[in-house]
N, C-alpha and C positions, 0 to 999 in steps of 0.2 A: 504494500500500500504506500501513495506517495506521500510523505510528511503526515501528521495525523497520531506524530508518537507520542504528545502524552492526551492525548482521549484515547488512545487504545490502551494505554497503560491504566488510566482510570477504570476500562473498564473490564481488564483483566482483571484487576488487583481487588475487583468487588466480585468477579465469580470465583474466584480461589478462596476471600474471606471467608468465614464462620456463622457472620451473618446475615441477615436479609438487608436488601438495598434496594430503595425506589430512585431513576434514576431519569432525570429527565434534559434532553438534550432539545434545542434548539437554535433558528438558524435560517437565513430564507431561502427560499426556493432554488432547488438545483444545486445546491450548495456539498451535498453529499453525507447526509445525515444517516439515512435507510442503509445507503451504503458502508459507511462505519461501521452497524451496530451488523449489518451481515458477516462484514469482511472476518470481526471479531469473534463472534458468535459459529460461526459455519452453520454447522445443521446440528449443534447441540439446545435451538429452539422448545420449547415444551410447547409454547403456545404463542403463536405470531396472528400477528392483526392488522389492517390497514382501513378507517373511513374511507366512506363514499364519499366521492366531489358532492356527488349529488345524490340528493334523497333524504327523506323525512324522518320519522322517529322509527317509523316501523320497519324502513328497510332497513337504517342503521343495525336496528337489534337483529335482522332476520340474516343479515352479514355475517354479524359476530355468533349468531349461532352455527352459520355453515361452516365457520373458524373452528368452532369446538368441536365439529363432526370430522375434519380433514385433519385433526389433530387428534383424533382418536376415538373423541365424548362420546358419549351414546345419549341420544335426546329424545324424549317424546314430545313431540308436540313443541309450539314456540312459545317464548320468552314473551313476557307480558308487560316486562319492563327491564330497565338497565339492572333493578337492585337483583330480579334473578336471573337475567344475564350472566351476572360474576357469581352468583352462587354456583350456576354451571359451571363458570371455571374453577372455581375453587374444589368442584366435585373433578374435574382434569386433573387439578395439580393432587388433588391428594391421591389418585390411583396411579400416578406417574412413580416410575421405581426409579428416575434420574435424581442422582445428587445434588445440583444446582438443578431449580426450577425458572427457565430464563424464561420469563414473559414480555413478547413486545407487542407495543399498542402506538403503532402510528399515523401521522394524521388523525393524533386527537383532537382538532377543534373540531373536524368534520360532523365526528360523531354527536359533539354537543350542538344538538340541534335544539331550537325552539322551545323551552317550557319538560326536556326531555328529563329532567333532572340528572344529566350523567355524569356532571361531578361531583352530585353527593353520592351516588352511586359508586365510585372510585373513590373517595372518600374513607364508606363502608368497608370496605373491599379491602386495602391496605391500614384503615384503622385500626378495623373491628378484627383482622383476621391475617393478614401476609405478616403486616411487623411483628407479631407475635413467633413468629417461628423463624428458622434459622437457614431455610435454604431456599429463598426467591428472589427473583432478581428480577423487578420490575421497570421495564426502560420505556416511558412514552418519547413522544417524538412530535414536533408538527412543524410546519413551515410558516404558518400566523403565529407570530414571535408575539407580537403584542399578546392573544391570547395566551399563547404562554404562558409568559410573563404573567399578567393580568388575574388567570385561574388557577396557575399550576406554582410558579416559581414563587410568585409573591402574593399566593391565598392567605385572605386575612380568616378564612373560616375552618372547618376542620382540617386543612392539607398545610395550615400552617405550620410551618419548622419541621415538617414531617421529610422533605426530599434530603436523601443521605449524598447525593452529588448532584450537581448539573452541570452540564458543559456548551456555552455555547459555540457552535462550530463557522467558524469564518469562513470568506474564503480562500484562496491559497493568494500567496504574496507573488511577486514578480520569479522569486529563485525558484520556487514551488512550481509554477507553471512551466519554468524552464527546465525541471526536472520530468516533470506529466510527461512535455513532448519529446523528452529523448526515450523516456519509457515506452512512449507510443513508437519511437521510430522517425520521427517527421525532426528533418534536417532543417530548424530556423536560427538563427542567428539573433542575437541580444536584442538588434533594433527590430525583427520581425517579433519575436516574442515583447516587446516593449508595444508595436502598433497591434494586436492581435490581444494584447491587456485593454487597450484603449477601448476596443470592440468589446469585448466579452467580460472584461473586469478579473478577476480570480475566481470565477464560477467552474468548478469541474466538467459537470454537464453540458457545457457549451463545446469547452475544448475538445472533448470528447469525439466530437462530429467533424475534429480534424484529418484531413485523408495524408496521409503521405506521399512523397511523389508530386503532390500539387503545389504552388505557388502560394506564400499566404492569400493574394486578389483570386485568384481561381478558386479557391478554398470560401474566400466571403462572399462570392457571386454563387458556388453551389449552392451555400448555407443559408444565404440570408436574400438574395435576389431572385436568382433561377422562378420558372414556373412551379418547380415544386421543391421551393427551398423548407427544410425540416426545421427554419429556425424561423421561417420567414411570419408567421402569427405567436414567437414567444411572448412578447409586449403584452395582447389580451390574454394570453393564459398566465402569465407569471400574478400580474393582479386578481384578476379573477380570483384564479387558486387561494392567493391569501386572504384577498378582502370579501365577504358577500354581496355588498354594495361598491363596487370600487369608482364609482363617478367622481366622488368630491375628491379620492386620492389621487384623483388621475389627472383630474383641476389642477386640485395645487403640485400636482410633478409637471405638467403643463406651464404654468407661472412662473414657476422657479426657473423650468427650460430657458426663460428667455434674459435671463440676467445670472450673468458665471459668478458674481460674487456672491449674491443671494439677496433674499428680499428680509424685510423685520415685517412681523407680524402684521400690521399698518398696512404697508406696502402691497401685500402681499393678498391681503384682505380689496382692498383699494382695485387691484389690477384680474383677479380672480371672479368678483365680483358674491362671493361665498357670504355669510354671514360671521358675525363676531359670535363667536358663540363657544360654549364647552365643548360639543361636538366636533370644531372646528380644533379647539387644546386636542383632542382626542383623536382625530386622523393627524395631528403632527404629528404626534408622541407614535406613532401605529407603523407612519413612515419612516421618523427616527430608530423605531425599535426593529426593526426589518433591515435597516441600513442603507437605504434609498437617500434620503435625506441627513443632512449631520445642522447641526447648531452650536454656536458658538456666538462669543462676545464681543463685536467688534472692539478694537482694542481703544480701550477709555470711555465704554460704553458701559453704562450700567446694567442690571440680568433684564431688566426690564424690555429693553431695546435689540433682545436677541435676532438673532441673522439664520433665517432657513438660506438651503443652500444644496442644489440636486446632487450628489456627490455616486451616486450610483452608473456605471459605465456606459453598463449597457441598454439604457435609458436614454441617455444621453444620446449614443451614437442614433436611438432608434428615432429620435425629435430632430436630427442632425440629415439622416437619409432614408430612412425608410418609413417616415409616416403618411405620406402621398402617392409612393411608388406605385408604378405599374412593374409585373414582369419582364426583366429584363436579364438572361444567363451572364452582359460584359457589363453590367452598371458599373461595378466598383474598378473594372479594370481602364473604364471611362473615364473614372473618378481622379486617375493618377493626377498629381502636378496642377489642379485646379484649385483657385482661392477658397472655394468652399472645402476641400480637403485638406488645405493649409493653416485655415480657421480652426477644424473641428480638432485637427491634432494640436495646435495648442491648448485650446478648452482641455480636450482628453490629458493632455500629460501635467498640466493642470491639478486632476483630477488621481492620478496615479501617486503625484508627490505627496496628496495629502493622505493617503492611504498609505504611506509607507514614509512617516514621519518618522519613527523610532529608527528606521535605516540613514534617515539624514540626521539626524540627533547624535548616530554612532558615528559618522565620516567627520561632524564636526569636535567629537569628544567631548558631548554634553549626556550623555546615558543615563549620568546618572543623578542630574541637573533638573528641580522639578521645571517645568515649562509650561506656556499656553501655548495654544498654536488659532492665530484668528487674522482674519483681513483690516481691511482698512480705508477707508476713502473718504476724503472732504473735498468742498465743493472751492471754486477758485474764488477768492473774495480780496481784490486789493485792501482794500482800507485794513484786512490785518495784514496784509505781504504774503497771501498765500494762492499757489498757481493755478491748483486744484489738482489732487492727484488720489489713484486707487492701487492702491497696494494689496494683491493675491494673498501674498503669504508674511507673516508677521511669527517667529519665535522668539515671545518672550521668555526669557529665562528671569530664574531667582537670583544669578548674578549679577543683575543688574545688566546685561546684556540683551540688545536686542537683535537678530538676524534679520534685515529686508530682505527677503529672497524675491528675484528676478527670475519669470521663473520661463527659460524659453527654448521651445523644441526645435533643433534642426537637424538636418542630414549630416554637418559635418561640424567642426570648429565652429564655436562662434569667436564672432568680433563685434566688441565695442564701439561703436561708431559717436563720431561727435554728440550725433541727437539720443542718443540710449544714455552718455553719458548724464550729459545734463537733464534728460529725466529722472536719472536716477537722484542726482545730486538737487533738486527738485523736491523729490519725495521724502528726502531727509529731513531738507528744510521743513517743511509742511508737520510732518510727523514733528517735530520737535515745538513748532511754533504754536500747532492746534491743541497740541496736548501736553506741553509744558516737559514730555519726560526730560530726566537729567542720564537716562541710562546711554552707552553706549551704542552704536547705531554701526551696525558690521555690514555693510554690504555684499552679500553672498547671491554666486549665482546657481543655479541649477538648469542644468542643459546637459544636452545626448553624448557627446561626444567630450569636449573640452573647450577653452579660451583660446583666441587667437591673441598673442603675445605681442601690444602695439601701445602708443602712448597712454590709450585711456586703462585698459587690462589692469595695470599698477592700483588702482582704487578699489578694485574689486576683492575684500579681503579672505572666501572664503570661493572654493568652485566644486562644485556636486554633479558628479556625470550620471551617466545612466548606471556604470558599473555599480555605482556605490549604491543603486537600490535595489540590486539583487543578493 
């Protein structure tokens, strides 16, 4: 398995223990959760499970009873409700002669349908009866993180402080993908594995559909263009799947699309045209907890004033070129060397830096330095002496240091040029005048390759290639 060693270790180290463990992993869509808990597990299952996308109280249960029949159960008649659902299984697990009793229940929000009562149900089930004994291993799973979170992780009612582990599962970093495609066989190179993160992000699942032999653009025109590209409707299923109403999420990933810094709640509300509302707290929190969306402070802003911000890949790419498409099998090899292509891969590597922040934290020897990490922009206003300028990337440290990173993708060396310089030297000014700091102000840049070595080069105190974010 590629990376993935300590949740496999976690979850060895609870079917060797002595005692029972309810274990619940989460993580969004495609990300490789099911897969985990297979890879680990093999076929020493007692009893496996997986929700309906779709369906009501009755097929839910009428599922999980053909689960206890393909796992061995012997049943009369159906279940009439979720509490004797698990009494069925409980009547599985105690006829079972295995040692470890590994039971998996994934795509549990599915199940919690409507008025269904199936968390107190599971509740029962591991209160009244698994935690008492000494050899179950009970792993849920789902891909709506927020419910997760929400019913399972953070139950204020009986499932409270009851989960013995949870793991949330990311997804792979830049080195992790570049380890996937040599596992698979497919000959890419740092910058190909760098644009192909742009696309797809660290989602396993995606890469997955990589063919070798093929070109990365021949590979994106199969996948995602072609007439019968296998990737080419992810977009409506990845929502879908998580949210049951996914319109308002889809709003504000829509809003957010069109501003790379991000919007404040105001903004955001303002251009969406949504309501100000709890509901409104409530699909942030749902996209933040899925990992689509990130939040943060713009720096010298108080919590009040926070910044949503699409920070999800392959979202991104899909608002970028595939939300209008027609079928096309050379769109993307069309695409080569055009502004619209030159655009999106800055947004995208943008987008990759702030996802692999701890890797530039390491190149600079701050590890172990606590940090923000937040943008920045004011508006040009002579009467105080200020240009008006927006700053991507902002690392504040506890040292009183602060990082401007510049942050900018190219095919080879960059250079400095008169006008970069003095923007930068611009945004310093501005930064220091609008907001008083006294901390030091490092100019670092991050780009693909390296600096071109010329008069302005010399001010840049800090340089971040691509290598260093693998």
């Amino acid at each position: 398995m590629i990376a993935r060693k300590a949740e496999q270790q976690i979850l060895e180290d609870a079917i060797r223990d002595d005692r029972s463990h309810f274990i619940a992993i989460y993580g969004r869509r495609r990300v490789g959760k099911t897969y985990l808990v297979r890879e680990v597990c093999k076929d020493r299952f007692t009893f496996s499970h997986a929700g309906l996308s779709e369906g009501g109280l009755n097929d839910q249960i009428l599922a999980f009873d053909s689960s206890i029949k393909d796992a061995g159960g012997v049943l009369s008649g159906k279940s009439g409700s979720w509490l004797e659902a698990f009494d069925r299984l409980k009547e599985l697990v105690i006829k079972s002669s295995e040692k470890k009793k590994i039971l998996f229940l994934d795509e549990l929000s599915w199940m919690d349908t409507p008025k269904s009562r199936f968390v107190a149900a599971l509740e029962h089930f591991w209160n009244g009866w698994a935690s008492a004994r000494n050899d179950i291993i009970l792993i849920v799973c789902a891909s709506a993180t927020s419910w997760m979170l929400d019913k399972v992780i953070h139950n204020r009612g009986g499932l409270y402080n009851r989960l013995t582990e949870q793991i949330r599962l990311e997804p792979f970093s830049l080195s992790e993908c570049e380890e996937y495609a040599r596992f698979m066989g497919i000959s890419f190179g740092r910058e190909q594995i760098l644009l192909c993160y742009m696309v797809f992000g660290g989602v396993p699942y995606y890469w997955s559909f990589l063919r070798k032999g093929q070109s990365l653009p021949q590979n994106l025109d199969r996948l995602l263009f072609s007439d019968k590209a296998p990737l080419r409707d992810e977009f409506n299923y990845l929502y879908a799947s998580i949210f049951k109403n996914p319109s308002h999420h889809i709003r504000i990933i829509e809003t957010l699309a069109r501003k790379k810094i991000g919007m404040t709640r105001e903004e955001l509300i303002e251009r969406s045209g949504l309501r100000n509302s709890g509901d409104l707290t409530k699909k942030l929190e749902e996209l933040e907890s899925c990992g689509f969306i990130r939040r943060y402070n713009a720096y010298g802003s108080s919590k009040k004033n926070a910044v949503y911000q699409l920070i999800d890949c392959f979202t991104l790419f899909y608002y970028s070129f595939m939300e209008n498409r027609t079928p096309d099998e050379h769109f993307w090899v069309g695409q080569l060397n055009t502004p619209l292509l030159n655009t999106w891969t800055g947004l995208a590597f943008e987008r990759i830096c702030l996802l692999h922040i701890a890797k530039i934290k390491e190149k600079l020897g701050i590890s172990g330095v606590h940090t923000e990490v937040c943008a920045w922009c004011c508006k040009a206003d002579p009467d105080r002496g200020l240009f008006g300028s927006q700053i991507d990337l902002l690392i504040v440290r506890q040292d009183r240091v602060i990082n401007l990173c510049e942050i900018k993708y190219s095919g080879s060396d960059y250079t400095i040029t008169e006008k970069t310089d003095r923007s930068i030297r611009n945004k310093i000014h501005d930064l220091i005048t609008a907001t008083g700091t006294r901390a030091a102000i490092h100019p670092t840049l991050i780009t693909s390759y390296g600096l071109v070595e010329n008069s302005y080069a010399g001010n840049i105190q800090n340089v971040i290639t691509m290598d260093d974010l693998f």
